[in-house]
C-alpha positions as CSV (number, residue, x, y, z in Angstrom):
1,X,110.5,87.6,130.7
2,X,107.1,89.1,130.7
3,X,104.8,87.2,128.2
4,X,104.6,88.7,124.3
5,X,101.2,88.6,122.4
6,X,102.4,88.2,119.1
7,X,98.7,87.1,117.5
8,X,97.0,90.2,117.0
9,X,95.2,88.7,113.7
10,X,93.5,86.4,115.7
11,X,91.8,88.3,118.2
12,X,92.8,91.7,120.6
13,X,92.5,92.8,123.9
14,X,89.1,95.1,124.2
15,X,89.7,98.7,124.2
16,X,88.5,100.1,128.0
17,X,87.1,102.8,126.0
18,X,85.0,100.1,124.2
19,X,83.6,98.9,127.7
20,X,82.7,102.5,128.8
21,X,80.5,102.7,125.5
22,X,79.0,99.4,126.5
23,X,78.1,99.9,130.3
24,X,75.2,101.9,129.6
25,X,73.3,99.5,127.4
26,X,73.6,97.0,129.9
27,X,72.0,98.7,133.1
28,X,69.2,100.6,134.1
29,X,71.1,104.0,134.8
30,X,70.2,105.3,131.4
31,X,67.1,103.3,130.3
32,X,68.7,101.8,126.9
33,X,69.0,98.6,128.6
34,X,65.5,97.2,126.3
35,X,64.9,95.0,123.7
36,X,64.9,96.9,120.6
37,X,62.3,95.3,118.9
38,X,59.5,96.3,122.0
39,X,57.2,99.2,121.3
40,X,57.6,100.5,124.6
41,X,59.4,103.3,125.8
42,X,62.8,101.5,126.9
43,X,63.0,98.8,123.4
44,X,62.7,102.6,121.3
45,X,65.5,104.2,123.3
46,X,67.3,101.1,122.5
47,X,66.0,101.0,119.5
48,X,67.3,104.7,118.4
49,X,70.8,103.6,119.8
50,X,71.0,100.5,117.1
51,X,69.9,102.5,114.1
52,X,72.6,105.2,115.3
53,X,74.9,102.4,115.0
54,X,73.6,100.9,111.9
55,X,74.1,104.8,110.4
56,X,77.6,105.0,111.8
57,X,78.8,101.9,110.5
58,X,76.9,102.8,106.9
59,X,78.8,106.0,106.7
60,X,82.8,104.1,107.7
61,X,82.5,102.0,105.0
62,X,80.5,104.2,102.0
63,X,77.4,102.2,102.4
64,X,73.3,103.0,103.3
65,X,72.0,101.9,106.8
66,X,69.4,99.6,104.9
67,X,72.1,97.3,104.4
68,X,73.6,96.7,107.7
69,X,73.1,93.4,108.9
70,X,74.4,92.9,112.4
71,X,75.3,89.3,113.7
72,X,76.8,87.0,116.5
73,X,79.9,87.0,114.3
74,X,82.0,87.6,111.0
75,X,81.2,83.7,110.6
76,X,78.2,84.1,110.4
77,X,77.4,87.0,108.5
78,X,80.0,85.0,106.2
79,X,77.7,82.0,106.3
80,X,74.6,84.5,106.0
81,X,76.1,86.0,102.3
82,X,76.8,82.9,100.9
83,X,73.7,80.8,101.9
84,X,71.3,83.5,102.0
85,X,72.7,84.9,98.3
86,X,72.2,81.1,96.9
87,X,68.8,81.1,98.7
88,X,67.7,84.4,96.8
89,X,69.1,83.3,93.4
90,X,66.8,79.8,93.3
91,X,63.9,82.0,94.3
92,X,64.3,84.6,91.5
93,X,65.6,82.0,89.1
94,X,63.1,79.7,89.6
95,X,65.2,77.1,90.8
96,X,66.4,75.6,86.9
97,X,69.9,76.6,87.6
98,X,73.1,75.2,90.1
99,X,74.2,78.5,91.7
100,X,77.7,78.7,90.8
101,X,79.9,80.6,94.0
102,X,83.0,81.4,93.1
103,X,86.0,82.7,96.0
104,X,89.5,82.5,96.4
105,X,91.6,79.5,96.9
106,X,93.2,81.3,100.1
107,X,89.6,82.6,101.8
108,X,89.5,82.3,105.7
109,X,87.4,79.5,106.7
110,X,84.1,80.7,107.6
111,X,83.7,81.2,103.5
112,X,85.8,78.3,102.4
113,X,84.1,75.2,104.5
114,X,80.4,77.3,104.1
115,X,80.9,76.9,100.4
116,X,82.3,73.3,100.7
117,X,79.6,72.3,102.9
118,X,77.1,73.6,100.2
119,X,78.7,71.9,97.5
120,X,78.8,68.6,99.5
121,X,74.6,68.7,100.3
122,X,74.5,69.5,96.3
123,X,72.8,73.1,96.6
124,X,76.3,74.7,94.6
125,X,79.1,74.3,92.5
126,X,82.1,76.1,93.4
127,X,85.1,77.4,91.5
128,X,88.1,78.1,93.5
129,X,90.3,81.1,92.1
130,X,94.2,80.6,91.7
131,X,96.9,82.3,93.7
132,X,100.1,83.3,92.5
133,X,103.4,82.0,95.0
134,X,102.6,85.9,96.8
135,X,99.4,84.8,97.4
136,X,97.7,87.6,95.2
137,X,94.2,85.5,93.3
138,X,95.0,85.7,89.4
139,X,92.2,87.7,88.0
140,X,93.0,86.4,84.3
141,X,91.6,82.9,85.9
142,X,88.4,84.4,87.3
143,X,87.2,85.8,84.1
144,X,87.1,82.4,82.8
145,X,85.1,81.4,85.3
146,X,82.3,83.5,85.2
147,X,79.0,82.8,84.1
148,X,75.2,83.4,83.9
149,X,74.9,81.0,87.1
150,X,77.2,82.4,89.0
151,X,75.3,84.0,92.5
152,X,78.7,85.5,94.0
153,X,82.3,86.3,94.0
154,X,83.7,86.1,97.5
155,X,87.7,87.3,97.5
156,X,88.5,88.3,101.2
157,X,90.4,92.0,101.1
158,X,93.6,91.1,103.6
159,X,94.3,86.9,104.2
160,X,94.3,85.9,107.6
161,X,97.6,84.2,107.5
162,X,100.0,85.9,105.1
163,X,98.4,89.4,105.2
164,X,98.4,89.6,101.1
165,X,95.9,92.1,100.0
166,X,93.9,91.5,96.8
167,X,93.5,93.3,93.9
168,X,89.5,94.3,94.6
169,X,88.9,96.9,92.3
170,X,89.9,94.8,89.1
171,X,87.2,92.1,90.6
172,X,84.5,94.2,91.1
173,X,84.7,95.9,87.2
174,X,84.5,92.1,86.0
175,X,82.0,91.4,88.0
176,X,80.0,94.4,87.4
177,X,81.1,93.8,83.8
178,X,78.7,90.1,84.2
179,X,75.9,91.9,86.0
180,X,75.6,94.2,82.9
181,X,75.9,90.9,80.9
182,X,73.0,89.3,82.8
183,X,70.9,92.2,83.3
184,X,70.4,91.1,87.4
185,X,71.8,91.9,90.4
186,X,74.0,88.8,90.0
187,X,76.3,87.7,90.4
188,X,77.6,90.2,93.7
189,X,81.1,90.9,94.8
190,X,81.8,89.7,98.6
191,X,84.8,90.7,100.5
192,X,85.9,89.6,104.5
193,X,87.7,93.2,105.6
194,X,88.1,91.6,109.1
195,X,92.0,91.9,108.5
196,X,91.6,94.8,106.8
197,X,89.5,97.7,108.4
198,X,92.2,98.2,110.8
199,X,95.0,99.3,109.4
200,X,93.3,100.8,105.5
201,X,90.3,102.5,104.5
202,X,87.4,99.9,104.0
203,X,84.8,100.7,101.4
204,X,82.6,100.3,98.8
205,X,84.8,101.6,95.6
206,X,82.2,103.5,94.5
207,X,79.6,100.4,94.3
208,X,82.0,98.2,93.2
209,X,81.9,95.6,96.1
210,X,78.5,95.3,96.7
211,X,78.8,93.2,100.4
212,X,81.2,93.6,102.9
213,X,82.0,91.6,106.4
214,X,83.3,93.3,109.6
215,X,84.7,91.8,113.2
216,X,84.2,93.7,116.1
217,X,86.9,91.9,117.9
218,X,89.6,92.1,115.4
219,X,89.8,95.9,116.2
220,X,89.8,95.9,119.8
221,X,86.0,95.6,120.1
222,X,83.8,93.0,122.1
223,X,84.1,89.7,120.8
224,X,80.8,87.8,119.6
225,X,80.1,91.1,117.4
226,X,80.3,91.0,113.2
227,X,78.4,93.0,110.6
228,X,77.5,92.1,107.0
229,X,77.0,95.5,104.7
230,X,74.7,94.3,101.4
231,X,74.0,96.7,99.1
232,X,70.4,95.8,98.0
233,X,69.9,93.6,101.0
234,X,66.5,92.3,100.7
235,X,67.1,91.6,96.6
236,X,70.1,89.8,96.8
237,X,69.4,87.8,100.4
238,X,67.2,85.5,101.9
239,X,66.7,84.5,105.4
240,X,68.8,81.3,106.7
241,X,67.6,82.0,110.4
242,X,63.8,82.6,110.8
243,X,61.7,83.8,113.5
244,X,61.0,87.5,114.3
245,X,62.2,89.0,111.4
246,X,65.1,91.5,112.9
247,X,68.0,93.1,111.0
248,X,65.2,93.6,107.7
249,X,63.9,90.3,108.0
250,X,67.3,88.2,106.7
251,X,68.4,87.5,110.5
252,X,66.3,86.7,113.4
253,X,67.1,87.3,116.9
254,X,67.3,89.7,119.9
255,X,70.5,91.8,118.7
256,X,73.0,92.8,121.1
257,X,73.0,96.4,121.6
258,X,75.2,96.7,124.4
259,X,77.9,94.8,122.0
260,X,76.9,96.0,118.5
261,X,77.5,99.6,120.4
262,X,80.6,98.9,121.5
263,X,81.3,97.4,117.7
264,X,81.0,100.8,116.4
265,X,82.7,102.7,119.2
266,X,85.9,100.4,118.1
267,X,85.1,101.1,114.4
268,X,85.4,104.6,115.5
269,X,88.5,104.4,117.3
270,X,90.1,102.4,114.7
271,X,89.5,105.0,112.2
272,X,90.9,108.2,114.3
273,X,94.5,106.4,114.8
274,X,94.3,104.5,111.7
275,X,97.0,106.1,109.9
276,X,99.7,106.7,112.7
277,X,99.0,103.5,113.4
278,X,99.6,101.8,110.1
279,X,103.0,103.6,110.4
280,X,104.0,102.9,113.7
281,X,103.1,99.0,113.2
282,X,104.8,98.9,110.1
283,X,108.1,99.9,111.5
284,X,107.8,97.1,114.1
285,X,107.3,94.3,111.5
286,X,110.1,95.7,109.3
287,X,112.2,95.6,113.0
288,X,110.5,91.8,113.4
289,X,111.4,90.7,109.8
290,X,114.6,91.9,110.0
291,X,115.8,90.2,113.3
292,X,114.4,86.9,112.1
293,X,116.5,87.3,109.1
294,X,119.5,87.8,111.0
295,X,118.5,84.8,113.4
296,X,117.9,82.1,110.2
297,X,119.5,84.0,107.3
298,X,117.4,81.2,104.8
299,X,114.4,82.4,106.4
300,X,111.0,83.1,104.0
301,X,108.4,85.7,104.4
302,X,105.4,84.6,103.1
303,X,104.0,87.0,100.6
304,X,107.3,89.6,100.9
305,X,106.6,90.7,97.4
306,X,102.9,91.1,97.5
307,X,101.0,94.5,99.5
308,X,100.2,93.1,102.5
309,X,98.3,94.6,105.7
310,X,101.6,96.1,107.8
311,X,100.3,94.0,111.0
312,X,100.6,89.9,109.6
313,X,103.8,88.4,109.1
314,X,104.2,85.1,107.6
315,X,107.2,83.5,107.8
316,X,109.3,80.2,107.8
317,X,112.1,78.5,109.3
318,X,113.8,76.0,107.8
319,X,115.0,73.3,110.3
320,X,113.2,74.5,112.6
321,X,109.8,72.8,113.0
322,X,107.8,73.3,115.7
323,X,108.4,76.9,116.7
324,X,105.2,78.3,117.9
325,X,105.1,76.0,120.4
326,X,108.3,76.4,121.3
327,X,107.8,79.8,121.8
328,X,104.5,79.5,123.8
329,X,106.2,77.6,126.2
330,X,109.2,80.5,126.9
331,X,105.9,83.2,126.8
332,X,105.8,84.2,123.5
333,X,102.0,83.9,121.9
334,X,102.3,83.0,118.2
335,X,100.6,80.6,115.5
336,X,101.1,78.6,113.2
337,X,98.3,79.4,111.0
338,X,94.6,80.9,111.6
339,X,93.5,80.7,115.0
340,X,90.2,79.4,113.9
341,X,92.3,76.3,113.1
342,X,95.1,76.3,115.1
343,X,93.8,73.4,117.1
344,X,93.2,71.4,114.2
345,X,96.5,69.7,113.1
346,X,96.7,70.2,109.6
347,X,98.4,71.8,107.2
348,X,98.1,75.5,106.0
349,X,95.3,75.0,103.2
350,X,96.8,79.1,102.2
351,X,100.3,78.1,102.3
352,X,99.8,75.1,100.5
353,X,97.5,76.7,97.9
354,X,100.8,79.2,97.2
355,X,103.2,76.2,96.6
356,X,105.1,75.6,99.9
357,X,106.2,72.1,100.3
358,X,105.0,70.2,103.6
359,X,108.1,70.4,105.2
360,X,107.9,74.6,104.7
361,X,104.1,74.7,105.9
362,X,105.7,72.7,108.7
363,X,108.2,75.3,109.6
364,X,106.0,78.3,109.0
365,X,104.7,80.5,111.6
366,X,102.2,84.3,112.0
367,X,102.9,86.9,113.5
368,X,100.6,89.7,114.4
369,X,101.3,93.0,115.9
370,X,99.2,95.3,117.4
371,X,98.1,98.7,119.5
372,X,99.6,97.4,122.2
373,X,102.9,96.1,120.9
374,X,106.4,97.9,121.4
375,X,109.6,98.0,120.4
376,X,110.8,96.5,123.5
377,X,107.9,93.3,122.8
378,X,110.1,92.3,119.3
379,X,113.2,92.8,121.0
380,X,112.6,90.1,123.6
381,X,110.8,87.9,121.0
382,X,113.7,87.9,118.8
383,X,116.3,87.3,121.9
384,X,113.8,83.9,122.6
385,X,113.9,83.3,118.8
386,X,117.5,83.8,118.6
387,X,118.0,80.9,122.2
388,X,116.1,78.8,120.7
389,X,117.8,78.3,117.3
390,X,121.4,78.6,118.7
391,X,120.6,76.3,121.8
């Protein structure tokens, strides 16, 4: 059989018409090929390009241009909210007060470890919001936990691995709720859309979430690519790399404009086939969940009763340990967990946060559709699925 990509959460293919809205930034052809940052006549043509860019992305998601920060990655413009937010709050604080950050117990990576690594070199104490067994965060435990040192709230909108989708607009009226409390701009509400912006409209709720992250790749962009949207940019983040004060002064560094274009060419795509796609995808995980069920009837989906994103299924096997690699090794591309840790044997840190045992996390495996996925792709994943069980 031909192989199956069956991990569209962790990265995707780039869209040709992506490249096409690259290859003029990168040659001479049409003079945009500059450093943005020159005075000369071929960094402002480049120059015009980013803030076109910058303007695009402001409009997708609700925002204002002045608060598009464009980065190397969604890890580091997650590292860049959380550091640079804690940064800003000593500053204006006077330094008296621990920060207090506050996210989810099931956030990706690139906010969980950023936060523990904080906590560990003593610059923040951290609170770590519940889950429910659908992996939804319990809002009722975050009010608790606010308080007058509290910098951020960071709840990603979609998780990574079980697809769950949170319940935003209740977090950002309690946090707006403490704002009005302290009289500051703090604490902020954070959310990663990586999972997200693809299949739902991504956006501010009326100034509700005050900073949203992006990744180009995750929507069949260039990889190397992710955008951090701050509302109030400059009063709510400092710098955490210096040097010639691009992006408003809170990241340094030559941007990419050949990639950050092609970034907002995929944004732009995404959004014209958003909804049929949405559909579409959703009838091929409903076809996926239900051949799995009638493969191993005691199967689990992760999250079933939660909204999810249509494109992540979570699900596990009992018995049957081991099956993504099983399945790589018959052509079938799944994972056990999110890429960005798939080569680190260790358990789920989502799935175990929901109460699955060790020997469920163990059995558990994502799946991700995507735009190129057909019905003909779960058909002959399910057919491998259903060899490899009966064998």
């Amino acid at each position: 059989m031909n192989h199956i990509y069956l991990d569209y959460a962790s990265t995707t293919p780039i869209d040709p018409r992506v490249i096409r809205a690259m290859e003029p930034y990168y040659g001479m052809q049409k003079n945009l090929f500059g450093n943005p940052n020159a005075i000369h006549f071929f960094g402002q043509q480049a120059q015009t390009a980013l803030d076109t860019a910058r303007q695009s992305i402001a409009h997708y998601i609700g925002g204002t241009a002045d608060g598009v920060v464009c980065t190397a990655s969604a890890t580091e413009a997650n590292n860049l909210v959380l550091r640079g937010a804690v940064k800003k709050f000593k500053a204006t604080s006077g330094g008296t007060v621990l920060p207090h950050i506050i996210l989810s117990a099931i956030e990706h990576d690139s906010i969980y470890e950023t936060a523990r690594d904080m906590e560990r070199e003593g610059l923040v104490r951290i609170s770590l919001i519940p889950v429910t067994s659908d992996g939804v965060v319990d809002v009722t435990a975050l009010e608790k936990m606010v308080d007058a040192a509290t910098v951020i709230v960071s709840v990603l909108w979609a998780n990574n691995e079980t697809g769950a989708l949170q319940p935003l607009e209740a977090i950002g009226r309690l946090v707006r709720a403490q704002q009005e409390k302290n009289g500051t701009m703090f604490p902020f509400f954070h959310t990663d859309a990586a999972q997200a912006f693809g299949y739902m409209p991504v956006d501010t709720m009326n100034g509700l979430i005050h900073a949203i992250t992006l990744s180009s790749h995750k929507i069949y962009g260039p990889k190397g690519v992710g955008v951090l949207y701050v509302q109030h940019l400059r009063e709510r983040i400092a710098p955490i790399l210096t040097g010639g004060g691009q992006e408003y002064g809170v990241r340094s560094g030559t941007q990419n404009v050949a990639a950050i274009m092609g970034a907002v060419r995929a944004c732009e795509l995404a959004i014209s086939v958003r909804n049929k796609e949405s559909i579409r995808i959703t009838a091929l995980s409903k076809q996926l969940e239900d051949g799995i069920r009638a493969i191993v009837p005691e199967a689990r989906v992760w999250a079933a009763d939660a909204l999810r994103v249509p494109h992540i299924i979570n699900v596990c096997l009992p018995h049957y340990p081991g099956m993504d690699v099983a399945l790589d090794m018959r052509g079938v591309a799944v994972s056990s967990g999110a890429a960005c840790a798939a080569r680190h044997i260790k358990p789920s840190r989502v799935l175990e946060v929901m109460g699955a045992s060790p020997e469920e996390i163990a059995c558990s495996i994502r799946m991700s559709i995507g735009m190129y996925t057909r019905k003909k792709d779960i058909s002959q994943a399910l057919e491998c699925m259903a060899t490899l069980v009966h064998a």
